[in-house]
C-alpha beads as a LAMMPS data file, in Angstrom:
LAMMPS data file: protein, C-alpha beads

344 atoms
343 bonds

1 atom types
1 bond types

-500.0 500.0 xlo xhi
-500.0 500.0 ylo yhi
-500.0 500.0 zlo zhi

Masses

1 110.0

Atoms # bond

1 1 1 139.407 -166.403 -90.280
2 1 1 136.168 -168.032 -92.085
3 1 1 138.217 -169.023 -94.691
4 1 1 140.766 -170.665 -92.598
5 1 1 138.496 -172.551 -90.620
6 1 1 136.268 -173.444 -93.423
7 1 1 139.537 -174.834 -94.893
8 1 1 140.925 -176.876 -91.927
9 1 1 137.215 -178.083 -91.453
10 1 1 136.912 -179.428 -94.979
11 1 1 140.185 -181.355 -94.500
12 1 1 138.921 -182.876 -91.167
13 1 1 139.883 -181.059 -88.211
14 1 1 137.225 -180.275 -85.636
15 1 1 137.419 -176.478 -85.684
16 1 1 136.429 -173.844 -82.956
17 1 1 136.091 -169.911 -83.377
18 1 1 136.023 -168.213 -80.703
19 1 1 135.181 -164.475 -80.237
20 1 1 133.617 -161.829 -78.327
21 1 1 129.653 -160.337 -78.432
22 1 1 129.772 -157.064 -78.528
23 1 1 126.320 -154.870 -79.049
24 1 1 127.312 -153.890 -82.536
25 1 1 128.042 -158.123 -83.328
26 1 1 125.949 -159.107 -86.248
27 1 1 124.146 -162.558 -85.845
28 1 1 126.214 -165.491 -86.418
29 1 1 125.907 -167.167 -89.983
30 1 1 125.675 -171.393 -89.682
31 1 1 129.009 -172.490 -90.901
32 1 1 130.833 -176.314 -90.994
33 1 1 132.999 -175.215 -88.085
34 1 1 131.569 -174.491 -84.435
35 1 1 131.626 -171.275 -83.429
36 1 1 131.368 -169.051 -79.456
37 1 1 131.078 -165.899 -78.792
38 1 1 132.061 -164.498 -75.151
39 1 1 130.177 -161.961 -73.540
40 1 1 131.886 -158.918 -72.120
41 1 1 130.724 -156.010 -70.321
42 1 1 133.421 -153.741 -71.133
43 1 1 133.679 -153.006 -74.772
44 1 1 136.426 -150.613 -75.409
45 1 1 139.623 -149.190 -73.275
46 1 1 141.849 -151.072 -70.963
47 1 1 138.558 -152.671 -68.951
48 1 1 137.734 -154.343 -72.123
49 1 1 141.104 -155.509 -72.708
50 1 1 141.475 -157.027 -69.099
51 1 1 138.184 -158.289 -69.060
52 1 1 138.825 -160.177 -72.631
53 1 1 142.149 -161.398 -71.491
54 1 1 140.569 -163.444 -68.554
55 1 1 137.456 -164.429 -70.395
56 1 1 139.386 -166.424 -73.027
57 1 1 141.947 -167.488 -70.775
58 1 1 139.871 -169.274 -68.680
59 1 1 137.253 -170.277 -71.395
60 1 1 140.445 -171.807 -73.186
61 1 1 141.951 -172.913 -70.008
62 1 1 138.557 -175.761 -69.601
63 1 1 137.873 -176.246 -73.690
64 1 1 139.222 -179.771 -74.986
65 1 1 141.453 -178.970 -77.871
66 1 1 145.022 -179.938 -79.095
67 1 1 145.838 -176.659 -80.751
68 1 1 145.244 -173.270 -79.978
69 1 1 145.791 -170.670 -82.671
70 1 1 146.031 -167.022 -81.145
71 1 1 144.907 -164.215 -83.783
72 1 1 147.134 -161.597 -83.368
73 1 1 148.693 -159.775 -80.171
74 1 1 145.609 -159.267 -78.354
75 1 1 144.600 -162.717 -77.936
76 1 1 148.246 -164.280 -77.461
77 1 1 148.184 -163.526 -73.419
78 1 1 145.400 -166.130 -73.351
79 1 1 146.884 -168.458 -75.614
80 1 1 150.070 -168.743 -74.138
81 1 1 148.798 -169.255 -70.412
82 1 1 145.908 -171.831 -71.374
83 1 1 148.013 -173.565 -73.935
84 1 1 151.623 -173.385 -71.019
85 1 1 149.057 -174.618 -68.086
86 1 1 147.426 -177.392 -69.924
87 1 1 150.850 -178.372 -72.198
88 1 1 149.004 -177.754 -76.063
89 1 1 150.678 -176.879 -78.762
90 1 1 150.146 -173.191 -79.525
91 1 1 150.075 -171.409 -83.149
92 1 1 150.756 -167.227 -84.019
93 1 1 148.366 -166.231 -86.983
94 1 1 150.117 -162.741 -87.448
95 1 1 147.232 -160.697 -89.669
96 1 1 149.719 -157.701 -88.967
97 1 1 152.319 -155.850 -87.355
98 1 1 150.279 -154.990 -84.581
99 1 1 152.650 -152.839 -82.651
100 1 1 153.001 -150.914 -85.808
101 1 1 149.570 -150.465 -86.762
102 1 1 148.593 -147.070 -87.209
103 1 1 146.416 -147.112 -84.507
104 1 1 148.911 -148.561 -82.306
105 1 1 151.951 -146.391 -83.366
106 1 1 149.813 -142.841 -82.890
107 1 1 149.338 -143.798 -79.547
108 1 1 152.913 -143.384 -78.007
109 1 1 151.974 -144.315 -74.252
110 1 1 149.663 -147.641 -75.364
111 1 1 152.291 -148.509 -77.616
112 1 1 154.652 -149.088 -74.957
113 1 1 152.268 -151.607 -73.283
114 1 1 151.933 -153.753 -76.613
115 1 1 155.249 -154.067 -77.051
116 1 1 155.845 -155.352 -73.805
117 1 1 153.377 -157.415 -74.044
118 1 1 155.200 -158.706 -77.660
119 1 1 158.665 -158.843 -76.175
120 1 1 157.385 -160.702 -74.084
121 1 1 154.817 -163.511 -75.478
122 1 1 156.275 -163.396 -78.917
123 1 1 158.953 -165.513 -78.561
124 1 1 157.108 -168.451 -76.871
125 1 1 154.915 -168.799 -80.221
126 1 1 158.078 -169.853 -82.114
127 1 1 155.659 -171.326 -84.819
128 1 1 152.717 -169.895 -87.332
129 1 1 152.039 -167.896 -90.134
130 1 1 151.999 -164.417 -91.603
131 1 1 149.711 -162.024 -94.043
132 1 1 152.749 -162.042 -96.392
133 1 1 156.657 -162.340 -96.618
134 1 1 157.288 -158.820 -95.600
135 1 1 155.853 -159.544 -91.853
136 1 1 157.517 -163.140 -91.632
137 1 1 160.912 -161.114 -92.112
138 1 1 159.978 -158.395 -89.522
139 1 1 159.204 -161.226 -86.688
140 1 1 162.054 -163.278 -87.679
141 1 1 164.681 -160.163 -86.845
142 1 1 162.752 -158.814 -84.126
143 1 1 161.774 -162.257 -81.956
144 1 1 163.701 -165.161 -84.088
145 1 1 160.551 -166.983 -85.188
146 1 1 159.906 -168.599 -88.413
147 1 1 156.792 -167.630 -89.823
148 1 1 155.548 -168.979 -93.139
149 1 1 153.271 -167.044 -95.129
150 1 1 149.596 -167.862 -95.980
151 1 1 147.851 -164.977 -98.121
152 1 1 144.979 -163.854 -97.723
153 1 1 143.268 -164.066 -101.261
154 1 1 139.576 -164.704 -101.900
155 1 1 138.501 -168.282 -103.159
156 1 1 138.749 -168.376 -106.766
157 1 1 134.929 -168.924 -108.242
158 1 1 133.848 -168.439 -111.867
159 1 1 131.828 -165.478 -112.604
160 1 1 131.766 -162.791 -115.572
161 1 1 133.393 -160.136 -113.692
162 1 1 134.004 -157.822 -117.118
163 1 1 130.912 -156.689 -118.132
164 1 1 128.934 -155.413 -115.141
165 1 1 131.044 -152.375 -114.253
166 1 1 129.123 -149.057 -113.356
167 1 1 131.652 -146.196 -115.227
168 1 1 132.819 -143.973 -112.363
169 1 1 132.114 -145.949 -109.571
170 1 1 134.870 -146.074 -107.076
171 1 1 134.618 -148.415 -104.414
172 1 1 136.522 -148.892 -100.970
173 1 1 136.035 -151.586 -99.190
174 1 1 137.329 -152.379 -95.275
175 1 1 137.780 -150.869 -92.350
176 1 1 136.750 -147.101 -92.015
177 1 1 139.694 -145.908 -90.086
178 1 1 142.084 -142.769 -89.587
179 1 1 144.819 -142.816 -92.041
180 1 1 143.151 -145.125 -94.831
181 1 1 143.338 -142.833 -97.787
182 1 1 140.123 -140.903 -97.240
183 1 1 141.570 -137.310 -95.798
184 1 1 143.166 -137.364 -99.444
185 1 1 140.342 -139.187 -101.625
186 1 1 137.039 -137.201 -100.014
187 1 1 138.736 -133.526 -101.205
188 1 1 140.268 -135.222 -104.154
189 1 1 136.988 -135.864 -105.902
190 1 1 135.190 -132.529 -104.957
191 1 1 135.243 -131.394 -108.556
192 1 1 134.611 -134.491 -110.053
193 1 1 132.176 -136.590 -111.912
194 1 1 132.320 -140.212 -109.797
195 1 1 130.229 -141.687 -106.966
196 1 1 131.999 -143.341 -104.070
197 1 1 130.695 -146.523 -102.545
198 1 1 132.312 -147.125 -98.832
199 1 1 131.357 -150.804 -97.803
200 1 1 132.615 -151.170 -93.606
201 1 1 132.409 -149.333 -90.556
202 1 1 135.584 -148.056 -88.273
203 1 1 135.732 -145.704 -85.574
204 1 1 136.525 -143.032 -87.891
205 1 1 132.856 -142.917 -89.853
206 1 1 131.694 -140.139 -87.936
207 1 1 134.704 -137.984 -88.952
208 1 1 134.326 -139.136 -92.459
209 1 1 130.905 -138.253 -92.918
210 1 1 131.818 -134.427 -91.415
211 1 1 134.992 -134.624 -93.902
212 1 1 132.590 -134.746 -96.645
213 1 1 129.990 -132.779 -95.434
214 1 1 133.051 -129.757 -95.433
215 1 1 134.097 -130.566 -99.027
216 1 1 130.322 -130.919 -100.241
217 1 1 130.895 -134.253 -101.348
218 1 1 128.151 -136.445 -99.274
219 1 1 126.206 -136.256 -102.218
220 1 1 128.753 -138.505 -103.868
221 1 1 129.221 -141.228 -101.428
222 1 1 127.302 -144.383 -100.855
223 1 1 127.811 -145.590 -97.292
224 1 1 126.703 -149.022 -97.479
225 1 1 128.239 -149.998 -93.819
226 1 1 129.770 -153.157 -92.810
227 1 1 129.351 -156.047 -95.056
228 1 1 129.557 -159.607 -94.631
229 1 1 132.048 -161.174 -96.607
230 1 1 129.527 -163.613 -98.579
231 1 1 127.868 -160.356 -99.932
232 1 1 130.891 -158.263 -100.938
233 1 1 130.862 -159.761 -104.853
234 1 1 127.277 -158.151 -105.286
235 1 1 128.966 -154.855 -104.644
236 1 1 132.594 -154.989 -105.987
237 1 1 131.708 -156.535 -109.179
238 1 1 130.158 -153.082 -110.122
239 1 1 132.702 -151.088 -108.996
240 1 1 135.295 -149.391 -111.708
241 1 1 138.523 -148.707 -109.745
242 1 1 139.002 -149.580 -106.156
243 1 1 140.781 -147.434 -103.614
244 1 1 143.451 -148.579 -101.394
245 1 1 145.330 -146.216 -100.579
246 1 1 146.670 -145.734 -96.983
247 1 1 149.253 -142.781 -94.922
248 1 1 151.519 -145.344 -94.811
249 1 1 152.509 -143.709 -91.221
250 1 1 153.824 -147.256 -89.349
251 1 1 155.589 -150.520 -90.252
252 1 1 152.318 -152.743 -90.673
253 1 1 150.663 -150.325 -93.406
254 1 1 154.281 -149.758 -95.051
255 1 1 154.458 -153.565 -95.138
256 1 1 150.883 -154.282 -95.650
257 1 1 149.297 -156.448 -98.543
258 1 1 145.472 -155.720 -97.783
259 1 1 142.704 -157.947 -97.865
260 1 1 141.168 -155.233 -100.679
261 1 1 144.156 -155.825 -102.707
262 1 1 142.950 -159.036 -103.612
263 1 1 139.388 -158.891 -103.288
264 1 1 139.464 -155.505 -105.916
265 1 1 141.831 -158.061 -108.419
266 1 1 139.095 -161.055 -108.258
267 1 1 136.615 -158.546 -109.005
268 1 1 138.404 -157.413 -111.925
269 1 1 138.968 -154.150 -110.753
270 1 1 141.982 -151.656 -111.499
271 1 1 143.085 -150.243 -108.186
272 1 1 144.987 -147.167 -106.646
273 1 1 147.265 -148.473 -104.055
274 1 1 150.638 -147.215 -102.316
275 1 1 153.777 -148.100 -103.881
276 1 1 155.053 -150.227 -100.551
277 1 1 156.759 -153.376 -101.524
278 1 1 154.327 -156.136 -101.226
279 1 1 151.951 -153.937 -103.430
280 1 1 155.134 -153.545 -106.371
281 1 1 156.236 -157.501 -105.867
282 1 1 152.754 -158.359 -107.409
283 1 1 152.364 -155.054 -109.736
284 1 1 155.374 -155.712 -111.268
285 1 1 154.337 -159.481 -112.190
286 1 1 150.562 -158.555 -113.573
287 1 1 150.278 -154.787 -113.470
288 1 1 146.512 -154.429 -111.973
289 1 1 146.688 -151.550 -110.199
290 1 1 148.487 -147.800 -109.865
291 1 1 150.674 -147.147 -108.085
292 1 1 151.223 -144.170 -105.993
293 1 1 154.523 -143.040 -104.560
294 1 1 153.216 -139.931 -102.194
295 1 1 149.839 -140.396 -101.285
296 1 1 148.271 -136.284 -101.741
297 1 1 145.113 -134.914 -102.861
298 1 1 146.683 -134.134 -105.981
299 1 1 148.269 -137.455 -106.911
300 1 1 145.054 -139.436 -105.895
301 1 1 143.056 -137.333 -108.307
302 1 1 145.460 -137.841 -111.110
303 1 1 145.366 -141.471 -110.647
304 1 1 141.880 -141.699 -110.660
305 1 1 141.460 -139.279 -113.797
306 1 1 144.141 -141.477 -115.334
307 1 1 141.807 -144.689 -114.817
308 1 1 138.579 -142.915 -116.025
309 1 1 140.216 -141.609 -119.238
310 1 1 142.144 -144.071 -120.601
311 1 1 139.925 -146.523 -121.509
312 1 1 143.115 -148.800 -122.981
313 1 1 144.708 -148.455 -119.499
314 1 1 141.589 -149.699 -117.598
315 1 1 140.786 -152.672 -119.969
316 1 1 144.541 -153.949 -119.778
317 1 1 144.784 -153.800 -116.051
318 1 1 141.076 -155.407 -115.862
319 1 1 142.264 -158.261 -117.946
320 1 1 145.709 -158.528 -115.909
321 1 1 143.518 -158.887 -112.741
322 1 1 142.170 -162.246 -114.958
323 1 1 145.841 -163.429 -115.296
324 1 1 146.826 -162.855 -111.176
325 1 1 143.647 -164.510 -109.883
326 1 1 144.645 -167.449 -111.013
327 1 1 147.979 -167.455 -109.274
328 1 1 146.482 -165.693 -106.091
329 1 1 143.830 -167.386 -105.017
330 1 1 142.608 -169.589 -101.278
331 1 1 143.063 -172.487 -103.296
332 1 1 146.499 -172.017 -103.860
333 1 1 147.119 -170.799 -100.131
334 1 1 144.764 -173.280 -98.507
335 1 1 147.404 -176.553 -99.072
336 1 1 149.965 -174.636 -97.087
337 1 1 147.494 -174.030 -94.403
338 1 1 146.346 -177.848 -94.532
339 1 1 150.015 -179.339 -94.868
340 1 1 151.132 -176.785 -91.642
341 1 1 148.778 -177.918 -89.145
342 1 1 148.399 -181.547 -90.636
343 1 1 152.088 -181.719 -89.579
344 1 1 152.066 -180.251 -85.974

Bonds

1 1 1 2
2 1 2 3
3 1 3 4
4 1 4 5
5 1 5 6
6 1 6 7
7 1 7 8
8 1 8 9
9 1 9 10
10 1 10 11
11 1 11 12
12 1 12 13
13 1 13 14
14 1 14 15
15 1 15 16
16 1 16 17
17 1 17 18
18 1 18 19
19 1 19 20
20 1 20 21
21 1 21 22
22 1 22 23
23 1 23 24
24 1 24 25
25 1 25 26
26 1 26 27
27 1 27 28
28 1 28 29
29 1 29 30
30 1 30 31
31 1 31 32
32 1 32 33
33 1 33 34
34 1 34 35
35 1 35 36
36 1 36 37
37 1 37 38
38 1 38 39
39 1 39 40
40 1 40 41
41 1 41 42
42 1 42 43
43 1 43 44
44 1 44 45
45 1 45 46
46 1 46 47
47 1 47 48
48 1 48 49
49 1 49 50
50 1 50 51
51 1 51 52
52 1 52 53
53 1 53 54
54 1 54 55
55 1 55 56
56 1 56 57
57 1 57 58
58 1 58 59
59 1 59 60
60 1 60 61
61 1 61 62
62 1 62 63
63 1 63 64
64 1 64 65
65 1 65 66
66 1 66 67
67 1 67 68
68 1 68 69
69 1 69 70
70 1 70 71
71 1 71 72
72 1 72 73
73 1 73 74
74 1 74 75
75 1 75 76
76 1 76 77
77 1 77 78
78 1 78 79
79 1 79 80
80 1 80 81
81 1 81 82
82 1 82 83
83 1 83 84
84 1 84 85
85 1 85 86
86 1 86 87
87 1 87 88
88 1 88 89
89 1 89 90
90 1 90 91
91 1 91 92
92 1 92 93
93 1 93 94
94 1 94 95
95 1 95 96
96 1 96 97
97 1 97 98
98 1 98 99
99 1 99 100
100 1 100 101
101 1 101 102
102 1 102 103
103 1 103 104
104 1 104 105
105 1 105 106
106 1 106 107
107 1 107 108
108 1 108 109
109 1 109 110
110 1 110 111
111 1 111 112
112 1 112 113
113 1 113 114
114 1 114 115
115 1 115 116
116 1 116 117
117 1 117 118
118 1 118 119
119 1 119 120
120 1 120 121
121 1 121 122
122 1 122 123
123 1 123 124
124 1 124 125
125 1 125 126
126 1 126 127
127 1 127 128
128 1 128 129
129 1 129 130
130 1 130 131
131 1 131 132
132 1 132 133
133 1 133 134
134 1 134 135
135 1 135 136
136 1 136 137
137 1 137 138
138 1 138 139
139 1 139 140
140 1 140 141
141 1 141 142
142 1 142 143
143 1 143 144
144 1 144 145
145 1 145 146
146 1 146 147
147 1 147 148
148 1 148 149
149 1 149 150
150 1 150 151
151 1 151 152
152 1 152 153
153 1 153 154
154 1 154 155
155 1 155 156
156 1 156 157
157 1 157 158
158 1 158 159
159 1 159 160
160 1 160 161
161 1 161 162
162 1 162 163
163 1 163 164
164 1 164 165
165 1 165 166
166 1 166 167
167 1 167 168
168 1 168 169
169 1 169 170
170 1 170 171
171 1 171 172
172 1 172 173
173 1 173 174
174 1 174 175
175 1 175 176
176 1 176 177
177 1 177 178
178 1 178 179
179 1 179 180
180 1 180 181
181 1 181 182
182 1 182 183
183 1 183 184
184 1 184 185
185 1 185 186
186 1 186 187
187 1 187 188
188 1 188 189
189 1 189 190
190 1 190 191
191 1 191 192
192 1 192 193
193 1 193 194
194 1 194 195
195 1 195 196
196 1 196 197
197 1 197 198
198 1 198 199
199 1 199 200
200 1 200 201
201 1 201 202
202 1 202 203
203 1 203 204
204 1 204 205
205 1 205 206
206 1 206 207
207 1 207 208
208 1 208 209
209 1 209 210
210 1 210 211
211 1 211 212
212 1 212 213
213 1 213 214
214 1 214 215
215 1 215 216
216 1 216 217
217 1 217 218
218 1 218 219
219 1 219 220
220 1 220 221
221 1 221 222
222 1 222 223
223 1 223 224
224 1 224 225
225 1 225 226
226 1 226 227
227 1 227 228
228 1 228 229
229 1 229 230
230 1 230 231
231 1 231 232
232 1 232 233
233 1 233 234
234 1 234 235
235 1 235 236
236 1 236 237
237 1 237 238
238 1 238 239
239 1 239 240
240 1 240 241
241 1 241 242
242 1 242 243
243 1 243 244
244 1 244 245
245 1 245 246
246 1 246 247
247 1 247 248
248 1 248 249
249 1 249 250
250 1 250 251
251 1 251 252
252 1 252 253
253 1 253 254
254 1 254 255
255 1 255 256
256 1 256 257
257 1 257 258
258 1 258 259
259 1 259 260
260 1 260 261
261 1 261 262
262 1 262 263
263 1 263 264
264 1 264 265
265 1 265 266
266 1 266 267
267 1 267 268
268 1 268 269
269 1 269 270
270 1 270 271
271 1 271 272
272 1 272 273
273 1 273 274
274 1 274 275
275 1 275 276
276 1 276 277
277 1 277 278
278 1 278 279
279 1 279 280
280 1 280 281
281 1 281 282
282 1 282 283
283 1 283 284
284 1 284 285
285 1 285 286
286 1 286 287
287 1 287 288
288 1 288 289
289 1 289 290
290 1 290 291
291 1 291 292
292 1 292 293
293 1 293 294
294 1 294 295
295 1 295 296
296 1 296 297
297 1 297 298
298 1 298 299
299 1 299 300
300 1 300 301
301 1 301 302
302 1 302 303
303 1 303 304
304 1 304 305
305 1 305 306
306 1 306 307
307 1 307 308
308 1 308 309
309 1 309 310
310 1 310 311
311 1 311 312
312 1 312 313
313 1 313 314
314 1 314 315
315 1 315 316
316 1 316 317
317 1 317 318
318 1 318 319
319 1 319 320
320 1 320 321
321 1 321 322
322 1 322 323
323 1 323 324
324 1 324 325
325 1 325 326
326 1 326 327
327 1 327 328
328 1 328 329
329 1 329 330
330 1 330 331
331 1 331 332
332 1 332 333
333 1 333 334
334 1 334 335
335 1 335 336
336 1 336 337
337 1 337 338
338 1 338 339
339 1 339 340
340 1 340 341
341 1 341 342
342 1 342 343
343 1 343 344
């Protein structure tokens, strides 16, 4: 979202974020675009949804504007009832398959709520855009919308990204939830020589810190916590090979084309990541990463014993990373942003 508004900012548009405070909220940074955070009392369960819902609505329902974006499912309620009432034109930023998201799709009974809430909102946003071409296609058949597809790809800035790498550093960085690789990575390097540097925060830290506290790994992992994205080059540029691995257990992580796919190739650093078809598309174009059909204990380890060892591998992929930054990059994807809403 910074980078999109920094973009649309930079081209003219007076730009608004809007969000919500919560007690864990880091201070606001000063950017070029406004920014407001809500206030809630609720902060998690269907309180907090309800609560959020009517906050924005009517916050959006008395704010002068001539487009309202909606980020994801769980602001388009809002959207579509300020933007109906006071006849704006309304955009869908779809960051995922939300009804699909793992923590969406283990939830049988809260799943059925989102996805009447999607059948029913989704087709009234009949224009926006997409984390990649692999979503665009899933709205299109499900809801008929035509979504166009704006990456999500760091801003491409020169800086020696070869020659500061710490040899077995592993690195993930994100969100620390349930099914993102680390029930298979913590056991899979009990019995080796690496250090693992975890840069975010999820719901699922406290279970992650007991996972490695059983396999007698907490030694070997750095929890640096959440992050802000201006300060994530001082800690990927050191790292060796990046993890991004995931249970692939719903449509939106079989489908997915991370954040950390991108941020690990601008850093110059070979990755692990699931063979799901976004991940391939760009693999087979500049080979930067692994690949890894079933995601096990076993075949994580091998990968990452692959990386460490073969030194030829490593450098190859490292320099490959070189080559597919300059393709994918916010520069690149910015002028589709610009040319979008500079035509609504």
């Amino acid at each position: 979202m910074s980078k999109i508004c920094n973009s649309l900012a930079q081209n003219g548009f007076d730009v608004l974020l809007v969000g919500f405070k919560k007690k864990s909220s880091v201070s606001l940074s000063k950017k070029i675009y406004r920014q407001k955070r809500l206030s809630l009392f609720f902060e998690r369960g269907p309180l907090f949804f309800i609560e959020a819902t009517a906050r924005l609505f009517f916050f959006l329902l008395f704010s002068k504007s001539d487009i309202i974006c909606a980020d994801d499912l769980d602001t388009a309620l809002p959207v579509l009832f300020a933007s109906a009432l006071r006849n704006k034109k309304r955009v869908f930023d779809a960051h995922e398959l939300f009804c699909d998201m793992h923590d969406v799709v283990t939830r049988p009974r809260i799943r059925i709520i989102w996805k009447k809430i999607e059948r029913f909102v989704q087709p009234k946003f009949p224009v926006g855009y997409s984390a990649n071409a692999d979503y665009a296609a899933q709205y299109k058949k499900m809801y008929g919308v035509n979504y166009f597809t704006i990456v999500n790809c760091p801003r491409l800035v020169d800086t020696d990204i070869f020659n500061k790498k710490k040899e077995n550093l592993l690195l993930y960085q994100g969100a620390v939830e349930r099914g993102r690789g680390f029930e298979q990575l913590i056991p899979a390097i009990k019995n080796m020589n690496v250090q693992l540097l975890v840069c975010g925060d999820g719901k699922y830290m406290d279970e992650l810190k007991q996972l490695a506290i059983n396999e007698n790994v907490l030694h070997k992992i750095i929890f640096a916590g959440y992050i802000v994205p201006e300060k994530l080059p001082e800690y990927n540029h050191e790292a060796y090979i990046g993890m991004n691995v995931n249970d692939g257990f719903g449509a939106s992580f079989y489908y997915s084309l991370t954040n950390r796919f991108f941020d690990y190739m601008h850093a110059g650093i070979p990755q692990i990541a699931n063979n799901n078809p976004q991940n391939k598309l760009i693999n087979d174009q500049y080979e930067i990463a692994i690949l890894v059909d079933e995601i096990t204990v076993e075949a994580v380890q091998s990968a990452i014993i692959k990386l460490l060892t073969d030194k030829d591998l490593h450098a190859r992929l490292q320099q490959n990373c070189f080559q597919a930054r300059q393709i994918y990059n916010w520069q690149n994807e910015e002028k589709k942003l610009i040319e979008f809403y500079s035509k609504l």
